[in-house]
Structure formats: C-alpha cells, structure tokens
N, CA, C and O atoms as a GROMACS GRO file, in nm:
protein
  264
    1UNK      N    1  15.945  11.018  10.068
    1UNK     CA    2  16.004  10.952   9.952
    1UNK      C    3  15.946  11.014   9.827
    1UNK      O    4  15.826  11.042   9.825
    2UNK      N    5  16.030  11.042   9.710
    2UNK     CA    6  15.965  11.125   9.613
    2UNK      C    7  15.927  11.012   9.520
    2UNK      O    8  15.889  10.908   9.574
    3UNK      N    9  15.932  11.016   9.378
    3UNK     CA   10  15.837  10.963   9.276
    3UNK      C   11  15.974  10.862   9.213
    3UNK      O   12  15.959  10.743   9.189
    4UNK      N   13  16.081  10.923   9.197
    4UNK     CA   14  16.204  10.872   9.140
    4UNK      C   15  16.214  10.764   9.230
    4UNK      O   16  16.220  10.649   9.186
    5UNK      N   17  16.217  10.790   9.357
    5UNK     CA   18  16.287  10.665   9.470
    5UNK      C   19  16.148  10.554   9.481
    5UNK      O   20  16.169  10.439   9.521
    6UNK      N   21  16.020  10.594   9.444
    6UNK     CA   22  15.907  10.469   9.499
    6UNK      C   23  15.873  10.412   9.340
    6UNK      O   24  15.814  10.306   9.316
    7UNK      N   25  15.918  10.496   9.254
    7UNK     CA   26  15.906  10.398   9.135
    7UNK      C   27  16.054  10.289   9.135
    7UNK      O   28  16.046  10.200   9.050
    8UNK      N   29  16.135  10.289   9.186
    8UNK     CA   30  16.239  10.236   9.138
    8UNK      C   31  16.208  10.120   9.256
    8UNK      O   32  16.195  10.005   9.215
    9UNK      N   33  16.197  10.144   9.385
    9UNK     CA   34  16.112  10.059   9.485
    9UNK      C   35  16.014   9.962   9.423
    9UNK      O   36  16.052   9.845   9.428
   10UNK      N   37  15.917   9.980   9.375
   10UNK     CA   38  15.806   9.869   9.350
   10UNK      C   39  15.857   9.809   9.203
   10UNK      O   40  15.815   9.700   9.165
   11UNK      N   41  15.935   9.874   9.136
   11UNK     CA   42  16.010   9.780   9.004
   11UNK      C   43  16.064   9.708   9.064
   11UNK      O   44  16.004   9.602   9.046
   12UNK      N   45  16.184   9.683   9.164
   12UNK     CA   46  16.271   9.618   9.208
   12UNK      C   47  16.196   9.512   9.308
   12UNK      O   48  16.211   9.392   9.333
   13UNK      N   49  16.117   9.603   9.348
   13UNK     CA   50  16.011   9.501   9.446
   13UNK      C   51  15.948   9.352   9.380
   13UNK      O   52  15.928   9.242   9.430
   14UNK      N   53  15.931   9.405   9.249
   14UNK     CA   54  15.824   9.320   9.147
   14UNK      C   55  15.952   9.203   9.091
   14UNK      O   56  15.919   9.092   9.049
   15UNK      N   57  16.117   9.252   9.098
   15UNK     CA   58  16.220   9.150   9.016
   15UNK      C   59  16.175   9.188   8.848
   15UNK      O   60  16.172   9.124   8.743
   16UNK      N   61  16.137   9.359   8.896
   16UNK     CA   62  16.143   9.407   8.708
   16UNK      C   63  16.279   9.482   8.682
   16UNK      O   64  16.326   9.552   8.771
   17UNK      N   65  16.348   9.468   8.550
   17UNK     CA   66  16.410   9.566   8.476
   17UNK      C   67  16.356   9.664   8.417
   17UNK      O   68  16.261   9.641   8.342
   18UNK      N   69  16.396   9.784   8.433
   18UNK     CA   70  16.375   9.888   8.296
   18UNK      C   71  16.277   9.853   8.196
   18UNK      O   72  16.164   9.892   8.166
   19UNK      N   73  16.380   9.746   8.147
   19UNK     CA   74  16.276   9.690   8.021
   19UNK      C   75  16.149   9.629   8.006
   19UNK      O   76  16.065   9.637   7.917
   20UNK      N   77  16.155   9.564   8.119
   20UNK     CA   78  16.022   9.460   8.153
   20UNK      C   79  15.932   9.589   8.201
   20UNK      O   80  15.827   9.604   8.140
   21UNK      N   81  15.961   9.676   8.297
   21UNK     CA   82  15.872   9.732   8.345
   21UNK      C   83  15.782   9.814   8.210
   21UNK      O   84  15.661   9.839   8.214
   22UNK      N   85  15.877   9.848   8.094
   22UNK     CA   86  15.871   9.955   7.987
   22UNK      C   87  15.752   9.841   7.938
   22UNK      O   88  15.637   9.882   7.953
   23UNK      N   89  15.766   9.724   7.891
   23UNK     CA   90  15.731   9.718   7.808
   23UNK      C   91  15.550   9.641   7.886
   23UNK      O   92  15.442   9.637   7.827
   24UNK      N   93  15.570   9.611   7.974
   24UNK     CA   94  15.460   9.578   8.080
   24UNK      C   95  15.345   9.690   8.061
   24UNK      O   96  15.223   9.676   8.054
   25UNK      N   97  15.415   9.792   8.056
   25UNK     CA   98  15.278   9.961   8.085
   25UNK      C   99  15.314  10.044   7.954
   25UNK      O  100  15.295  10.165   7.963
   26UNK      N  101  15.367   9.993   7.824
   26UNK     CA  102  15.384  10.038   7.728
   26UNK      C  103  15.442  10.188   7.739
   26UNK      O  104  15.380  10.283   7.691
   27UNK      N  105  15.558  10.201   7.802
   27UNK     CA  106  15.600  10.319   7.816
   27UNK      C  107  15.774  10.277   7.738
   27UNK      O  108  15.815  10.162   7.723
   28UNK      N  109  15.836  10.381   7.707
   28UNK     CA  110  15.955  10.357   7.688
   28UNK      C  111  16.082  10.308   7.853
   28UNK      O  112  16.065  10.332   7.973
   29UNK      N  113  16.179  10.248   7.794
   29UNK     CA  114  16.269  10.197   7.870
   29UNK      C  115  16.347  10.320   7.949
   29UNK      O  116  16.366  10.332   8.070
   30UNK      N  117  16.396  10.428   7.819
   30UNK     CA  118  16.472  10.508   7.870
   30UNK      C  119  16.375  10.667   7.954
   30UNK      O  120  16.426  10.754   8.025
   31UNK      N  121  16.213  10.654   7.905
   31UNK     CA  122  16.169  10.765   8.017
   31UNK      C  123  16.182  10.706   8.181
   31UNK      O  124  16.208  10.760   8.289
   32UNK      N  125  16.142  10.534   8.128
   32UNK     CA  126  16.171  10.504   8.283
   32UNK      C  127  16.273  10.554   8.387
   32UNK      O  128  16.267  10.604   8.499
   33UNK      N  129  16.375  10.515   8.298
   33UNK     CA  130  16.541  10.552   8.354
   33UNK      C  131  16.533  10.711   8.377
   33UNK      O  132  16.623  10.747   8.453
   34UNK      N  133  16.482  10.774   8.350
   34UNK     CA  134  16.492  10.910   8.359
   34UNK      C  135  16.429  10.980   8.467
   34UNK      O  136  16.469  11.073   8.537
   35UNK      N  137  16.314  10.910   8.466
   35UNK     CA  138  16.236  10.934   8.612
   35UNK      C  139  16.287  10.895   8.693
   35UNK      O  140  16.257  10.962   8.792
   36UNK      N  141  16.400  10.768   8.735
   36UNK     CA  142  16.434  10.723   8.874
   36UNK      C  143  16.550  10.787   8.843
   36UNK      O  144  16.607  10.788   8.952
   37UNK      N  145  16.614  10.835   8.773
   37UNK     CA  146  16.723  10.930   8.783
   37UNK      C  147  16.686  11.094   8.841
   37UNK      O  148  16.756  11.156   8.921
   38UNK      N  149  16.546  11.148   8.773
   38UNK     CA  150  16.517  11.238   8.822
   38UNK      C  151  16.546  11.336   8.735
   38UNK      O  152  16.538  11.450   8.780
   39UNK      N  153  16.576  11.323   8.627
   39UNK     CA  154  16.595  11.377   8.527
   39UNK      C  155  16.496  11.467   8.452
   39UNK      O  156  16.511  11.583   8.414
   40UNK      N  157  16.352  11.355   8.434
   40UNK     CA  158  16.224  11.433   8.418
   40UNK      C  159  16.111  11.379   8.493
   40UNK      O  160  16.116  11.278   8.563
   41UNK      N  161  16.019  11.446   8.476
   41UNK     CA  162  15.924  11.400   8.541
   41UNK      C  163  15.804  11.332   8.447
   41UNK      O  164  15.793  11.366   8.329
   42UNK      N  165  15.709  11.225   8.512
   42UNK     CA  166  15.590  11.208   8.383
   42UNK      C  167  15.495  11.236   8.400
   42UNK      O  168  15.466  11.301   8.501
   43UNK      N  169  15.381  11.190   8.288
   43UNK     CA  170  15.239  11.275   8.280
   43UNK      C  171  15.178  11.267   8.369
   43UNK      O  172  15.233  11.215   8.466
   44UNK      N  173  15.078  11.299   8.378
   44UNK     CA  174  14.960  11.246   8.468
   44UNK      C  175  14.917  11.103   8.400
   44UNK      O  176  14.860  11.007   8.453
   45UNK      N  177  14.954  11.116   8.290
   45UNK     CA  178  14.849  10.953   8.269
   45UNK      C  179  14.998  10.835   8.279
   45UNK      O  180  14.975  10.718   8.310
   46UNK      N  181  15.105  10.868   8.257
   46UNK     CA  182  15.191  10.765   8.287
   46UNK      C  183  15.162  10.749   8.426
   46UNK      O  184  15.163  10.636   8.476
   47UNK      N  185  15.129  10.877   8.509
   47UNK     CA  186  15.179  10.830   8.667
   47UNK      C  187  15.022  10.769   8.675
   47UNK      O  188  14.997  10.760   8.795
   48UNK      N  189  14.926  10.733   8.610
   48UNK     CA  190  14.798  10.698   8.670
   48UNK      C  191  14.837  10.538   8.604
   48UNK      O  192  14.793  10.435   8.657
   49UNK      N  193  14.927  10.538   8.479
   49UNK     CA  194  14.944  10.402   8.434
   49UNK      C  195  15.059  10.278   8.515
   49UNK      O  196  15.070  10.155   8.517
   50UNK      N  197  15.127  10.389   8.571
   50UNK     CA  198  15.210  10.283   8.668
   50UNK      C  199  15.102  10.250   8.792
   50UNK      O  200  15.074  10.133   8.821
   51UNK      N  201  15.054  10.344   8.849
   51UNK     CA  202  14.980  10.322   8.967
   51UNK      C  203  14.930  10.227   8.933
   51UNK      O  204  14.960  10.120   8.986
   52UNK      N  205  14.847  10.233   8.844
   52UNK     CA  206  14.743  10.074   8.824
   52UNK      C  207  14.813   9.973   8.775
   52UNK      O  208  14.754   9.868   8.748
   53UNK      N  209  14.928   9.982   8.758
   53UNK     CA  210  14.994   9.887   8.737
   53UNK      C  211  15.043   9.809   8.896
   53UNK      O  212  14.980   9.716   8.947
   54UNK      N  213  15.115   9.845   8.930
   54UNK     CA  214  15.149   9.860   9.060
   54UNK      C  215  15.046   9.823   9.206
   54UNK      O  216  15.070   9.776   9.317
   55UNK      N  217  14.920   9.874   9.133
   55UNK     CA  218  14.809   9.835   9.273
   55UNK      C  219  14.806   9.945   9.350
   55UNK      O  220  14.701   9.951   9.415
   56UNK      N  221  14.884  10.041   9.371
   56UNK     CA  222  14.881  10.146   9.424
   56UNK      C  223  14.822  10.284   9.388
   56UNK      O  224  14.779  10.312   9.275
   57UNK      N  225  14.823  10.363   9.486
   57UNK     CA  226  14.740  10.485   9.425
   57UNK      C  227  14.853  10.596   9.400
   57UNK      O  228  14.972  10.609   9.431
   58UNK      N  229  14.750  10.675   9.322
   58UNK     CA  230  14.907  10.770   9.260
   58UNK      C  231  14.962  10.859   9.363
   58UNK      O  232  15.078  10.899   9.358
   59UNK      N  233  14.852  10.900   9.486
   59UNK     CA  234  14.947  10.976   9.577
   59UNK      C  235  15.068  10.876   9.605
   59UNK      O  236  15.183  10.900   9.571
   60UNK      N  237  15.023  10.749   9.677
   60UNK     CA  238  15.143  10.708   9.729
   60UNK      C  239  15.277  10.684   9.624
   60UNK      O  240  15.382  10.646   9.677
   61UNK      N  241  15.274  10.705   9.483
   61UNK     CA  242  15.358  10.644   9.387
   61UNK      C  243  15.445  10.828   9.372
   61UNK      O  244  15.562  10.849   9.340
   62UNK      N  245  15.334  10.938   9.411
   62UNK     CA  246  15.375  11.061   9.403
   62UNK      C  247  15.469  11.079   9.540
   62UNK      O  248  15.553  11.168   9.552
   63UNK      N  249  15.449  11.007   9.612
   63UNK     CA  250  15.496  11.016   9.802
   63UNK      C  251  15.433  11.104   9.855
   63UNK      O  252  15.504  11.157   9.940
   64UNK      N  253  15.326  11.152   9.847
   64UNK     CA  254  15.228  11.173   9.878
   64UNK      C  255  15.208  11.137  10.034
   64UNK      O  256  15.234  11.199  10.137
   65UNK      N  257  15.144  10.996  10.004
   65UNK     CA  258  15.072  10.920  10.130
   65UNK      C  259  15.172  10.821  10.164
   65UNK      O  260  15.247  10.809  10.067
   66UNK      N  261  15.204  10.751  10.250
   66UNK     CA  262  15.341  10.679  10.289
   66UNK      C  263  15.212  10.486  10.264
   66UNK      O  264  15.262  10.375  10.282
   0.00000   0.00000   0.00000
C-alpha cells in the first residue's frame, strides 16, 4: 500500500474530512487532497506530522511496514 492509499485509510478510519484532518496537523486542505490523489508527494516533516498524529510510524504511513 503506498502513502496516497494509507493516508486516506486512517483519515477515513478516524470519520475525518480533508478539512478536519488539515486543520488537526496544521497542514493545508488541498496538499492533503493531493497526496491521496497522488499528485504530490510531502515533506519529511509533514509525513513525521501525520504519523504522530495518527499513532503510527512513518514507515508504515510510507507502506513501508504493513
């Protein structure tokens, strides 16, 4: 599973929107959308800021580790 499909997984998991998730980890609404589209990819510190958001570690948020 790549980064687009397990972020959109644990948002949906959580009963977050876009928005909620954006504004939860202070990131914008529309990079969100862009990453589960696949459009772009994010930093290292967004992907370390969802992880800890999330509870998870960044391999597994990278698909990494299952």
């Amino acid at each position: 599973m790549r980064f687009q499909e397990r972020l959109k997984e644990l948002r949906t998991a959580k009963g977050m929107s876009q928005m909620q998730l954006a504004q939860a980890v202070g990131l914008s609404q529309s990079a969100i959308a862009k990453w589960e589209l696949g459009k772009t990819e994010p930093t290292a510190s967004a992907i370390i800021t969802l992880a800890a958001f999330f509870k998870e570690t960044t391999d597994y948020l990278l698909g990494v580790t299952d």
